[in-house]
N, C-alpha and C positions, 0 to 999 in steps of 0.2 A: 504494500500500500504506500509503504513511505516512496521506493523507488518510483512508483508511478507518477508520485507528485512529485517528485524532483525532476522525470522528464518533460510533465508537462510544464513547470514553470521554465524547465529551458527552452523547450520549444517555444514555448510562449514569449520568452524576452526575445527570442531570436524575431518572432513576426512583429513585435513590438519597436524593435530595432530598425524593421522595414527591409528585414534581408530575405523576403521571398520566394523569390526564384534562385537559381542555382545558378552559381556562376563560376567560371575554370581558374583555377589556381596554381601558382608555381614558387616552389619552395625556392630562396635565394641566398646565398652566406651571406652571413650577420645580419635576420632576420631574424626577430625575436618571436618566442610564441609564448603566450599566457593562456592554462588550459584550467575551468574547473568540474569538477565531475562528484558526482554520488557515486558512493559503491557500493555492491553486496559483495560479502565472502563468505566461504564457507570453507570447510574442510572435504578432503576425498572421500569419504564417505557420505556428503550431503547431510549431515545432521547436527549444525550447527550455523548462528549466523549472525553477524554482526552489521551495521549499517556504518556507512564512514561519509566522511567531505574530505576532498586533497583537492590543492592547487598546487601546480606544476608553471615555471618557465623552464622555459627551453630555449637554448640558441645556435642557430645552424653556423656550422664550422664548415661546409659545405653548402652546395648545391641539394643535395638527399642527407644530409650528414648531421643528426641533431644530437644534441647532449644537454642534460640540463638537471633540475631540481626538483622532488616532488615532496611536499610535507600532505602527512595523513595527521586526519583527527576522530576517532573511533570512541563512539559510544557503544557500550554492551551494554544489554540489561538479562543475559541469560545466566541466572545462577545468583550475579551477583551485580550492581550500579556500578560500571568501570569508566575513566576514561582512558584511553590510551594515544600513543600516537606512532610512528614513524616517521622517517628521514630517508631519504635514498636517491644518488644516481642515477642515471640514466645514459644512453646512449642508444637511440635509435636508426635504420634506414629506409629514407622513406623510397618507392617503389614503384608509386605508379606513374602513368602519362604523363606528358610533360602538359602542365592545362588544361589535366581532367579535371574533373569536380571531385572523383572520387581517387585518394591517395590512402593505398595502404600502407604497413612499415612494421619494421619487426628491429628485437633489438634484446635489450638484456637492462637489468637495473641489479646494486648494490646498497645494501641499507642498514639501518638498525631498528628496530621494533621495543618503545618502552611504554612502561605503564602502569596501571595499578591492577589490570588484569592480565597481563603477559610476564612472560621473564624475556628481562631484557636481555635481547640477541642480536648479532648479526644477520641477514637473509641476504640471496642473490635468488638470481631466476632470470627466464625468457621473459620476454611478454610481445605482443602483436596485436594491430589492430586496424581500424581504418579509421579517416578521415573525410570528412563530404561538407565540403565546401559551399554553403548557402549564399556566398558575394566571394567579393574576388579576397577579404581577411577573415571573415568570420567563417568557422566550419562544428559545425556538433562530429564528436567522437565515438567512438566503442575502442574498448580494448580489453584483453586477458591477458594477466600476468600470471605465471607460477611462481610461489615464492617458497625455497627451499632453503630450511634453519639451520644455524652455525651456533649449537647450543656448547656441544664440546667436541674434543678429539675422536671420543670411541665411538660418540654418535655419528660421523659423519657419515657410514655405511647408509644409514638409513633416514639420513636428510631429506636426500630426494623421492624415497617414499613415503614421507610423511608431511608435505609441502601442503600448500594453502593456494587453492585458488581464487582472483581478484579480478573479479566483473567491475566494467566502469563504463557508463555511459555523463557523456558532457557536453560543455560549448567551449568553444578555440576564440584564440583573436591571432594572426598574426600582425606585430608588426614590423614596418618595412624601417 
């Protein structure tokens, strides 16, 4: 319920905005981009789940080449009232048409995860997603991250089996 009202009021500031139609886009060095998004997560078993807000800049060191910043902020209310948050890297490439509307990109992030309801750790992981550009700076997002923990040394075997997957749907701005 919460996520549905988080896309409509993006959607909505976006027609609000007056960015209607879709229009083609092209990534350029040292373009900056400010992303914010809602997310769900869960774990690989599906039974469990947390609601978050992260804003992200990013800045292309390239053409396709972005790298940037992402701070999360995570309320839980499963169990127990937590806040939490994360910090993390990024490094994406984006991939599609040069002047489509629609740019996907895949890439990898590095972080740490603190809080009153997590132990704080390290994470890394892939993540990939698209882009669809509603004017020629504004675009709404999607993306999947995995995120797999760096709790200790003997765990690391089984890090990446016991990862955290992170749905996130947003609005973009680049600017030039």
């Amino acid at each position: 319920m919460i996520m549905n009202y988080i896309t409509t009021t993006l959607v909505a500031a976006a027609a609000v905005i007056g960015l209607t139609s879709a229009a083609s886009a092209q990534f350029q060095e040292q373009d900056i981009e400010l992303r914010l998004s809602g997310n769900s997560q869960t774990d690989v078993e599906f039974d469990s789940t947390q609601l978050d807000l992260t804003a992200s800049v990013g800045y292309f060191f390239a053409d396709q080449i972005e790298g940037g910043v992402r701070q999360n902020v995570r309320y839980n209310d499963i169990g127990v009232n937590a806040l939490d948050g994360s910090t993390a890297v990024f490094a994406n490439y984006h991939f599609g048409e040069v002047g489509s509307e629609l740019q996907p990109f895949v890439g990898a992030s590095f972080g740490y995860n603190y809080g009153d309801s997590v132990t704080d750790t390290f994470f890394a992981g892939p993540e990939g997603g698209v882009k669809y550009f509603l004017a020629e700076s504004w675009f709404l997002f999607g993306q999947v991250e995995y995120q797999f923990f760096f709790e200790d040394d003997e765990a690391a075997d089984d890090a990446i089996d016991d990862g955290t997957f992170i749905f996130s749907l947003g609005l973009g701005v680049i600017l030039e």
